[in-house]
VEXDREN-2710 file (C-alpha; in Angstrom, 1 decimal):
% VEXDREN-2710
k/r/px/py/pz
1/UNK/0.0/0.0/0.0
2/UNK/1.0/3.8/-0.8
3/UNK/0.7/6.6/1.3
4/UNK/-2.8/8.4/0.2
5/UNK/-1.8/11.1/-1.9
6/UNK/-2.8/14.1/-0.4
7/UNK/-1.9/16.6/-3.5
8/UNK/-5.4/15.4/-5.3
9/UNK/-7.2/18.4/-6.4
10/UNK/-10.6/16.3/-5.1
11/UNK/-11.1/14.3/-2.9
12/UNK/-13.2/11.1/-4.0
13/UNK/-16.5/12.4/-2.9
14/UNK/-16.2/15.5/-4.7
15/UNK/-15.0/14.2/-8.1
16/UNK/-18.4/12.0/-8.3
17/UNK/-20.4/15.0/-7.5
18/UNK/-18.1/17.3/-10.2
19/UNK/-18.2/14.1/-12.5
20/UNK/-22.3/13.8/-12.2
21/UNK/-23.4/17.7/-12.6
22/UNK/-21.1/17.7/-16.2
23/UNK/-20.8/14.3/-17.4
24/UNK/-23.6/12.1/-19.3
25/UNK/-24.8/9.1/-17.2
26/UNK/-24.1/7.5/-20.7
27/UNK/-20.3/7.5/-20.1
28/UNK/-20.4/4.4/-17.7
29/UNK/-17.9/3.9/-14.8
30/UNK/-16.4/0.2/-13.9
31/UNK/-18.1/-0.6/-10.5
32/UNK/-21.0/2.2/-10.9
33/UNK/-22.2/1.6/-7.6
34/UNK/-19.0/2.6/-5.8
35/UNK/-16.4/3.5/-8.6
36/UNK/-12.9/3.4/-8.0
37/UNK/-10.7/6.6/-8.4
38/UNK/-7.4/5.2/-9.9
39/UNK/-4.5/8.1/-9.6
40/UNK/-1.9/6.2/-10.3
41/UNK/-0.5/2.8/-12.0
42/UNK/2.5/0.7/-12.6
43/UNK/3.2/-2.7/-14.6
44/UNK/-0.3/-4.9/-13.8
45/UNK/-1.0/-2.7/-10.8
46/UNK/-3.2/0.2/-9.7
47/UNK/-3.3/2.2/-6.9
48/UNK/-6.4/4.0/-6.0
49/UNK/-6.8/7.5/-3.8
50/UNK/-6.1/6.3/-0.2
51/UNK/-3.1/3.9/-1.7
52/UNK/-4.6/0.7/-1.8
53/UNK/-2.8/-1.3/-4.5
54/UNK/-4.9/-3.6/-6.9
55/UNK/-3.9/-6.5/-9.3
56/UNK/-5.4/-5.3/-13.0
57/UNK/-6.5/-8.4/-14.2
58/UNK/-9.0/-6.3/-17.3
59/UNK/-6.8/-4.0/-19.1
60/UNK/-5.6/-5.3/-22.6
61/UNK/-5.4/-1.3/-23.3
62/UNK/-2.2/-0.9/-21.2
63/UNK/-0.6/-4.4/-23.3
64/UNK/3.1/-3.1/-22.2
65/UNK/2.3/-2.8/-18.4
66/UNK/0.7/1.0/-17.5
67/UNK/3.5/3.7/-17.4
68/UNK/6.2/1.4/-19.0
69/UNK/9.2/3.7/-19.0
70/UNK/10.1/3.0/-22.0
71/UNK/6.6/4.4/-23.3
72/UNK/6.4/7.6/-20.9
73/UNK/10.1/8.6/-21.9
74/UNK/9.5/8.4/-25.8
75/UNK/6.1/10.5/-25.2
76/UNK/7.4/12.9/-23.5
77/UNK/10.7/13.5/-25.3
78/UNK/8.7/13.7/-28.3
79/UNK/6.0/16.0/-27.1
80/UNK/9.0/18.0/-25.6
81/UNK/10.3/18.4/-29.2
82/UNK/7.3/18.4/-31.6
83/UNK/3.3/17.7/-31.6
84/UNK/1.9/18.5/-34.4
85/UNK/-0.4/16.9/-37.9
86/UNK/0.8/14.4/-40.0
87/UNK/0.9/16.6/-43.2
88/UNK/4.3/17.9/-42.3
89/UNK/7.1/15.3/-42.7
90/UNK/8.3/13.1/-40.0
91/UNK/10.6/10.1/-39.4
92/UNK/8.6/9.2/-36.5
93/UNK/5.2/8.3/-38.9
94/UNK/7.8/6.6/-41.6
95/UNK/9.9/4.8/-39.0
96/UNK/6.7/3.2/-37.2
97/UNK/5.0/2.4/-41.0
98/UNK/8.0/0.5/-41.5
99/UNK/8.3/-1.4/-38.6
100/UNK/4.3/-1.9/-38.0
101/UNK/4.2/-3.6/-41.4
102/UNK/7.3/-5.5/-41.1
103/UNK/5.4/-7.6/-38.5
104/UNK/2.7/-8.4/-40.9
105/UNK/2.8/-11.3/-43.6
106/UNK/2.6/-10.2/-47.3
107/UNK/0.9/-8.5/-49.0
108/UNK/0.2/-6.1/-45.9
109/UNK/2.6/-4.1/-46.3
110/UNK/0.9/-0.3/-46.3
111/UNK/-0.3/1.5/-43.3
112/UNK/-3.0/4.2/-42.2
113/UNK/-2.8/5.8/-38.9
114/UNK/-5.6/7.0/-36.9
115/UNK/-6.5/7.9/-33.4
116/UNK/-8.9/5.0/-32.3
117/UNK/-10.0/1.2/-33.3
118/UNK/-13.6/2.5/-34.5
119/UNK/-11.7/5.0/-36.4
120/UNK/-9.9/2.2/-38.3
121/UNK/-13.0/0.1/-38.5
122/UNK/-14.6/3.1/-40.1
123/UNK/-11.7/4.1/-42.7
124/UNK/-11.8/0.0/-43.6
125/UNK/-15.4/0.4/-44.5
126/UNK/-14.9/3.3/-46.5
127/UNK/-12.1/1.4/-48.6
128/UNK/-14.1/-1.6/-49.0
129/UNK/-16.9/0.3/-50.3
130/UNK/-14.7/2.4/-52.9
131/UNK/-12.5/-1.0/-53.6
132/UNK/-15.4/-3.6/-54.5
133/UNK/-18.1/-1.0/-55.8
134/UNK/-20.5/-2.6/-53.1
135/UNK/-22.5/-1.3/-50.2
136/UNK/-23.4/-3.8/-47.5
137/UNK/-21.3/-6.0/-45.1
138/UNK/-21.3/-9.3/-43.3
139/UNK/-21.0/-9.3/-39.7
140/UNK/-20.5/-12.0/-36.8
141/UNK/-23.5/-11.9/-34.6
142/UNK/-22.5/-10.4/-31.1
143/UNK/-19.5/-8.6/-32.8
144/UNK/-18.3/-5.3/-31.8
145/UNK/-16.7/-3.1/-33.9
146/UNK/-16.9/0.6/-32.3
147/UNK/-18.8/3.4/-31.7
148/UNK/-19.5/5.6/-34.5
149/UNK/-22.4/5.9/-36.4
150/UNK/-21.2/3.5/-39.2
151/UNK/-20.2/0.7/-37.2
152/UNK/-22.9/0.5/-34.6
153/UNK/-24.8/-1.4/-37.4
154/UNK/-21.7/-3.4/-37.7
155/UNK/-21.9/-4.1/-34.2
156/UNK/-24.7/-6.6/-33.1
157/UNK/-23.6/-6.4/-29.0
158/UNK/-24.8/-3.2/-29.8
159/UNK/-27.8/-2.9/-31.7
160/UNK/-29.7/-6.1/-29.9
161/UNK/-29.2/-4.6/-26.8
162/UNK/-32.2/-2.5/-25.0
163/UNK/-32.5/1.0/-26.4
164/UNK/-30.4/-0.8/-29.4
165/UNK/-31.3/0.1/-33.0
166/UNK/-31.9/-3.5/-34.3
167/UNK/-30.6/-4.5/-37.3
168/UNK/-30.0/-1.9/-41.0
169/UNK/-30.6/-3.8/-44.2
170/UNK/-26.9/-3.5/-45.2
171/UNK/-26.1/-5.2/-42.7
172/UNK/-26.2/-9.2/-43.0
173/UNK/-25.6/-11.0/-39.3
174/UNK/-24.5/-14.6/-39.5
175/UNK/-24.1/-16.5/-36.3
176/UNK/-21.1/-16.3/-34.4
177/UNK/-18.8/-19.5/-34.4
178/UNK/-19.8/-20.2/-30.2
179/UNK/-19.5/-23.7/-29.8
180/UNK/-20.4/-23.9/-26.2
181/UNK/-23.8/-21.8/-26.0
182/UNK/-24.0/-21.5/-29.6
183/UNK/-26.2/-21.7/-32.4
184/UNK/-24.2/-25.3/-33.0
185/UNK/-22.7/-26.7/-30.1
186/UNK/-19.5/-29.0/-29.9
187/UNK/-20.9/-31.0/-27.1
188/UNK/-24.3/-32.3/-29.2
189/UNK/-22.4/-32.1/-32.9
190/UNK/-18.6/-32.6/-32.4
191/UNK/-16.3/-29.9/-32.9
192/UNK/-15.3/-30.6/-36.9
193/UNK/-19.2/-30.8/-37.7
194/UNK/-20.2/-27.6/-35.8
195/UNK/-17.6/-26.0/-37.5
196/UNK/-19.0/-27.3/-40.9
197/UNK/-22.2/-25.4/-39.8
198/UNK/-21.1/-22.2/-39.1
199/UNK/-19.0/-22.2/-42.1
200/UNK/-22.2/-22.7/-44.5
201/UNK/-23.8/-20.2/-42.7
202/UNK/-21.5/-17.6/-44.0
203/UNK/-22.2/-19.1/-47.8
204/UNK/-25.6/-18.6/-46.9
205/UNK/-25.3/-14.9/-45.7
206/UNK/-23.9/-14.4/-49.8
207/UNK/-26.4/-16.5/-50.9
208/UNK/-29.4/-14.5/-49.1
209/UNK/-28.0/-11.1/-49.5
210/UNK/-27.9/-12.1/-53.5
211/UNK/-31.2/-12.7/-53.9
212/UNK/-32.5/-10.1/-52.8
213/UNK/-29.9/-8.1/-55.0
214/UNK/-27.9/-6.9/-52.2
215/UNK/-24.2/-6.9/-53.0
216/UNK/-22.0/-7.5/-50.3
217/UNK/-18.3/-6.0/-50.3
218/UNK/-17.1/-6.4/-47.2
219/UNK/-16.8/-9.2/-44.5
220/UNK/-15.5/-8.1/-41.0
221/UNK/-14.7/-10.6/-37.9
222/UNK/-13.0/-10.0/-35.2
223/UNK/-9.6/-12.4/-35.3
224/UNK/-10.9/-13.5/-31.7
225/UNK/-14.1/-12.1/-30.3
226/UNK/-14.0/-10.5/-26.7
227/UNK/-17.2/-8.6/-26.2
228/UNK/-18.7/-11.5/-27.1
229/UNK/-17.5/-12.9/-24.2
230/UNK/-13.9/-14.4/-25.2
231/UNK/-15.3/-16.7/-28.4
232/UNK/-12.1/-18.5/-29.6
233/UNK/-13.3/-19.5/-33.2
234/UNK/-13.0/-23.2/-33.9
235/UNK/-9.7/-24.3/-35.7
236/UNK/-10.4/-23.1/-39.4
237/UNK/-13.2/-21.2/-38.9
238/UNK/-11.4/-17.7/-39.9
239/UNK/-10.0/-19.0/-42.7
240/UNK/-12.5/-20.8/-44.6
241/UNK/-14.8/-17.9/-43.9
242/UNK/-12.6/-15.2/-45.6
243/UNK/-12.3/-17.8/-48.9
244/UNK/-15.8/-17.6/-49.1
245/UNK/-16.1/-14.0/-48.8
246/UNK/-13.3/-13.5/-50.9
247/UNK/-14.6/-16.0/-53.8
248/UNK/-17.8/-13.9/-53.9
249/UNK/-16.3/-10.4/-54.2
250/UNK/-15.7/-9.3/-50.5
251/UNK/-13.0/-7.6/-48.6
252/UNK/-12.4/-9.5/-45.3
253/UNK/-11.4/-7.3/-42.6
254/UNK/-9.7/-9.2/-39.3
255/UNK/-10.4/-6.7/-36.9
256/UNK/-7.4/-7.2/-34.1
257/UNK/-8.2/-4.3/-31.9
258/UNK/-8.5/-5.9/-28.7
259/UNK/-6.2/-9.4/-29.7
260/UNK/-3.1/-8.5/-31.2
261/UNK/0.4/-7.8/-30.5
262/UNK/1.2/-11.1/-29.3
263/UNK/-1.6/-11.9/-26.6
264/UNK/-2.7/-15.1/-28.2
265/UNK/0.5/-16.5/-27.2
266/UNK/1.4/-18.1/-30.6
267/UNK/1.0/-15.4/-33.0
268/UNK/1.5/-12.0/-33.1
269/UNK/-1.9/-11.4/-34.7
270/UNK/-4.7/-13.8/-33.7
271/UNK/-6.0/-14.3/-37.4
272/UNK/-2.3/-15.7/-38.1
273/UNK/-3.6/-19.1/-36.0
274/UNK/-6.1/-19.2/-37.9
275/UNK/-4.2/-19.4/-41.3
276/UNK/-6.6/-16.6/-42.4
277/UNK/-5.8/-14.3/-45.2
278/UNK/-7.2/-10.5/-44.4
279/UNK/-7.2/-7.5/-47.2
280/UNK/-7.5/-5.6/-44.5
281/UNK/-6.6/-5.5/-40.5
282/UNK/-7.0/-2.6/-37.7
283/UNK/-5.2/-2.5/-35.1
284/UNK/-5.8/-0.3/-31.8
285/UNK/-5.9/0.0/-27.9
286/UNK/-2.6/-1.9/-27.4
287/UNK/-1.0/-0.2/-30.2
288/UNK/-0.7/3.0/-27.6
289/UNK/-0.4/1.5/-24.1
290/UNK/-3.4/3.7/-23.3
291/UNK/-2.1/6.6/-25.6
292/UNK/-4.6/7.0/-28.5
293/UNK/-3.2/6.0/-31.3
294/UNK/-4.6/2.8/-34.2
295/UNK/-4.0/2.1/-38.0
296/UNK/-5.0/0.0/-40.6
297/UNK/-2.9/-2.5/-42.6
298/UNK/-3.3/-3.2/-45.9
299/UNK/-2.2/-4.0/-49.7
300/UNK/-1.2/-1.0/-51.7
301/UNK/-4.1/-1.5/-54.2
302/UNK/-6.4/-1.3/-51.4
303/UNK/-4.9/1.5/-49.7
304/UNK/-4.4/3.9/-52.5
305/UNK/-7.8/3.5/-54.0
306/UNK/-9.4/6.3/-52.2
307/UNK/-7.8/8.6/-55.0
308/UNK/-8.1/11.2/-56.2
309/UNK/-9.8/11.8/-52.5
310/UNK/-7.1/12.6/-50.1
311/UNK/-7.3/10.5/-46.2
312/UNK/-6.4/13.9/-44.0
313/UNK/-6.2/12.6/-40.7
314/UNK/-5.1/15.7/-37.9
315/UNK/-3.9/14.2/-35.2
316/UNK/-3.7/10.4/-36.9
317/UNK/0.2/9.6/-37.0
318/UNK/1.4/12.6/-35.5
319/UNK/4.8/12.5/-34.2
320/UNK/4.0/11.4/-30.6
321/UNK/1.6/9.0/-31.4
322/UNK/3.8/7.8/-33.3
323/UNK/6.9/7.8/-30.9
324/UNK/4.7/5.7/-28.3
325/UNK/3.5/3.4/-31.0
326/UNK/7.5/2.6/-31.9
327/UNK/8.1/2.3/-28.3
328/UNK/5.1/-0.3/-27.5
329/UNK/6.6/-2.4/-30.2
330/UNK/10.3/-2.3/-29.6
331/UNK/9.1/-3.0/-25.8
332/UNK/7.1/-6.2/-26.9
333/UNK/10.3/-7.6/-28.6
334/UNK/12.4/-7.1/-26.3
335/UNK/10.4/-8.6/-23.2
336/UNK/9.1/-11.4/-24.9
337/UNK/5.5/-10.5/-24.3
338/UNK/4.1/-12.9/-26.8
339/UNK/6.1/-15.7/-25.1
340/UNK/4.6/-14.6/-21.7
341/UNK/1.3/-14.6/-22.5
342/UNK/1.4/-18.5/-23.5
343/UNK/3.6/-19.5/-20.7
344/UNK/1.3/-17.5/-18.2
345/UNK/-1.8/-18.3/-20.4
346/UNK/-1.4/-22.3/-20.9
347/UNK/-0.7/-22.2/-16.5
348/UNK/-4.0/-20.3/-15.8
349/UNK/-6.1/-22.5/-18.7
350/UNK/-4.9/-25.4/-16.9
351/UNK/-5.9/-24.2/-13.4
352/UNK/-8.9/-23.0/-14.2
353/UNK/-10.1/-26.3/-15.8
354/UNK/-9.3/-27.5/-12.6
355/UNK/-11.9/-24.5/-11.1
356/UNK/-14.1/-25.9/-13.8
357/UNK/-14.4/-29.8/-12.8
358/UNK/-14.8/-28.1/-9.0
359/UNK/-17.3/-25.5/-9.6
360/UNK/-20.7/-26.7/-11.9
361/UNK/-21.4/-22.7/-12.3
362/UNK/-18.5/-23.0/-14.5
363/UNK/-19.9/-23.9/-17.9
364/UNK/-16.9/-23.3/-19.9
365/UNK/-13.2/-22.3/-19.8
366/UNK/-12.0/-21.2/-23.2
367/UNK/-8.9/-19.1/-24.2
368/UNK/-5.6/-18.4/-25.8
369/UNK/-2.7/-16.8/-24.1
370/UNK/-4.1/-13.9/-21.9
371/UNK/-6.9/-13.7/-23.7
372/UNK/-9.4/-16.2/-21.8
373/UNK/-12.8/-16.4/-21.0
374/UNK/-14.3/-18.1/-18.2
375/UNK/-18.6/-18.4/-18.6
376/UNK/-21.0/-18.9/-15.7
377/UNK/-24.0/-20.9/-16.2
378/UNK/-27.0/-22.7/-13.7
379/UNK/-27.8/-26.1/-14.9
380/UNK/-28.8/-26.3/-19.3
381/UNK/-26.8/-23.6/-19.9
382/UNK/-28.8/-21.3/-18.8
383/UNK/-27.0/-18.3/-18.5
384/UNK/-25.9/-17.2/-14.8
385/UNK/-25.7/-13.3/-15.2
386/UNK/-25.9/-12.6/-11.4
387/UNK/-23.1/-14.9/-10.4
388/UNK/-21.0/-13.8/-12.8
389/UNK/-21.6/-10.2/-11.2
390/UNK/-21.3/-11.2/-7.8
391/UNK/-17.5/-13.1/-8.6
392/UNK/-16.1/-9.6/-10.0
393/UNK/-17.6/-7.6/-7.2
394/UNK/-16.0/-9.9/-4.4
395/UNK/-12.7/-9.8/-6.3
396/UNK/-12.7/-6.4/-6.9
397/UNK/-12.8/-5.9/-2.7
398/UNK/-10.3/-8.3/-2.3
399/UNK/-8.3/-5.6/-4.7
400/UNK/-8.3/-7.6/-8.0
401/UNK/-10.0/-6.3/-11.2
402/UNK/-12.0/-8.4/-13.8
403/UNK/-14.6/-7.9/-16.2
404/UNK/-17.8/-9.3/-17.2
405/UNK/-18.8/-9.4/-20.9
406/UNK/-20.8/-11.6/-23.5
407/UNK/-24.2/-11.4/-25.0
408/UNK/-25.3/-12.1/-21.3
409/UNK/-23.5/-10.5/-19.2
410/UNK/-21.9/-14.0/-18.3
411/UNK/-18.5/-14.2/-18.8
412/UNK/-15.7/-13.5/-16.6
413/UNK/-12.9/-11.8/-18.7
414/UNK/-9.4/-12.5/-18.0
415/UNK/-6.9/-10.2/-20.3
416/UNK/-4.4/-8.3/-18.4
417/UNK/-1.1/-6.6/-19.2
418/UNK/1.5/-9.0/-20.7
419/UNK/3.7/-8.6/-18.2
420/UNK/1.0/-10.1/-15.9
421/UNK/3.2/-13.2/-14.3
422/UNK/3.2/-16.5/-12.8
423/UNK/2.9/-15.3/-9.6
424/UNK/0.3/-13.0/-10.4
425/UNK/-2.0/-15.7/-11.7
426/UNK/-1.6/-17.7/-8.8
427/UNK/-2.8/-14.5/-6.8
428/UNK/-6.1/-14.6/-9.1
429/UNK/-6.7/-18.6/-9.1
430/UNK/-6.4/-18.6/-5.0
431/UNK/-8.8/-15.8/-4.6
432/UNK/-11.3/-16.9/-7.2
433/UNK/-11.3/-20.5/-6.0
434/UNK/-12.1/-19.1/-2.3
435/UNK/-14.9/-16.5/-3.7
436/UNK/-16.6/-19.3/-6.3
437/UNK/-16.7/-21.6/-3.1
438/UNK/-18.7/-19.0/-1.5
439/UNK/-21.0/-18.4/-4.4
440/UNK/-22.0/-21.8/-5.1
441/UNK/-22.6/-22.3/-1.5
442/UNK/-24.9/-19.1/-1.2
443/UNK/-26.5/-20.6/-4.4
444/UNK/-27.3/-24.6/-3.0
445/UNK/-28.6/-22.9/0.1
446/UNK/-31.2/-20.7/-1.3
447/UNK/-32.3/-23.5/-3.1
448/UNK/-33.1/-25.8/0.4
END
């Protein structure tokens, strides 16, 4: 524990009351009830107001570790030098083009940067729409692909929700490859079969959209999904589904926003394992540490077809942006992040599957690298919303931070800074086995 800083210009009290009379109620807090004020943060740690220390166990947006040195000294010696738009040049916005898309297999070789993954998501639709002369996309059902008004009918966690939209008839949903809670499920059809299924389901998304002479240019999935509630697509899945796409005249977008940079463990980008093929991939949120900064990968052909239209982006590659971005990536090499994450992430899998055969109101354990999803269910599958709730609250007072995502509201999300240990993980498992023994035996007694 810290000493409480005592140099805050509010105290706790007063920054809810400051926060409530200028703020929208539609700009949601973590823990609304009693929201923590985080001043501070190092590595997988934050430190609230009065010092207490917590283990971040949520924040794939700080990928590095929060306040990496390396990160905070290239921002600042940068913004100490020059912060200005990308118009003038820069080695900073050639430098990180370079490197960015010497990570990335051929032909993805040309870059666009921006300030945010829905940014991204929103310049990719624009190419695909200019690219393939077509108008309306495929989507993965429960998908999430940001916040602007073009992508929130991109985005079925979105729309379906209450006070949601519903569905625009550009817009073709195919089910999302969930093989536990599903539309076809592993359990009842085997794994190769259910995969089969969904597969066909994306040829009948073309197939649909066709005759009602709707021409589809652009498929979009997210390499893994995670407000979906952590769905790891079945082996194959990506890839077969961008062939199809691609045989009928699509552009497949791998959105990689919240899974790359080496989280999966085995790959730096998540559609790699999957022995996809994307024209197109944005990247985000890790890319910065926390610092706003995304981009979008593609082939030259794709890129430059905008023309003659310029893309003017003001603050999109600017020279700190641009300084942290290098930084992020020369940091992940040189740690061995991506090694990390499946060393620490093959340990926790394994625990938790221990959790699992413990604890029936785990339903399903599912992940790769730091990127894993445990769901909560009662008996049939039936979705267990409230226990799920009350696992993150418990943790969170015994100073360790999850999230809860999925359709439902279901599963616990586990996807912490890479340089979250061994140790650290043994901190989580101890805790959550001691808090699920509680819960299910709440749960078995209100049922005598």
């Amino acid at each position: 524990m810290l000493s409480p800083d005592m140099n805050q210009a509010l105290s706790k009290i007063e920054t809810i009351a400051l926060r409530k009379k200028h703020v929208s109620d539609v700009c949601t807090l973590f823990f609304k009830s009693d929201p923590l004020k985080i001043i501070r943060a190092a590595g997988q740690y934050m430190y609230d107001e009065a010092g207490h220390k917590y283990l971040d166990c949520m924040n794939n947006v700080a990928h590095v570790g929060h306040c990496h040195p390396a990160v905070v000294k290239a921002a600042t010696d940068q913004n100490a030098l020059l912060s200005t738009n990308s118009r003038f040049l820069h080695d900073n916005l050639s430098l990180l083009a370079h490197k960015l898309t010497s990570v990335f297999p051929e032909p993805l070789k040309v870059g666009i940067f921006c300030n945010s993954g829905s940014e991204a998501n929103d310049l990719a639709l624009r190419l695909a729409r200019r690219f393939t002369q077509r108008h309306d996309a495929i989507v993965l059902d429960n998908a999430y692909h940001g916040h602007l008004v073009s992508l929130i009918p991109l985005s079925p966690y979105k729309f379906k929700r209450p006070g949601g939209e519903g569905p625009s008839d550009w817009v073709h949903v195919v089910p999302n490859p969930d093989t536990y809670r599903g539309k076809y499920q592993a359990d009842v059809l085997g794994l190769e079969r259910a995969t089969d299924l969904y597969v066909d389901e994306v040829r009948k998304a073309f197939d649909d959209a066709e005759k009602k002479g709707r021409k589809v240019g652009i498929f979009y999935a997210e390499s893994l999904q995670s407000c979906a509630g952590q769905i790891i697509h079945p082996p194959g899945y990506l890839r077969r589904a961008f062939e199809i796409a691609r045989q009928r005249g699509a552009l497949c977008v791998a959105d990689e926003v919240q899974t790359g940079y080496g989280r999966t463990g085995t790959h730096m980008w998540a559609f790699e394992m999957q022995g996809a093929r994307p024209d197109i991939v944005t990247i985000g949120k890790s890319m910065g540490n926390g610092h706003p900064v995304s981009a979008l990968i593609t082939t030259r052909e794709i890129a430059d077809c905008l023309a003659p239209v310029e893309y003017f982006n003001t603050c999109g590659g600017n020279p700190v942006s641009c300084a942290v971005a290098l930084a992020v990536l020369d940091v992940c090499q040189k740690e061995n992040f991506q090694q990390n994450a499946a060393v620490v992430g093959n340990f926790m899998l394994k625990e938790l599957q221990v959790l699992k055969q413990k604890y029936s109101c785990i339903g399903d354990v599912r992940g790769m690298g730091l990127f894993i999803g445990i769901e909560m269910v009662y008996p049939g599958k039936k979705p267990a919303t409230d226990l799920a709730a009350q696992l993150q609250a418990a943790l969170r007072y015994k100073r360790i931070l999850i999230s809860v995502d999925g359709y439902d509201d279901n599963v616990v999300k586990i996807k912490p800074p890479m340089c979250f240990s061994i140790e650290n993980a043994k901190t989580l498992l101890q805790h959550m086995n001691v808090e699920l023994a509680k819960i299910e035996g709440h749960t078995l007694q209100a049922k005598l």
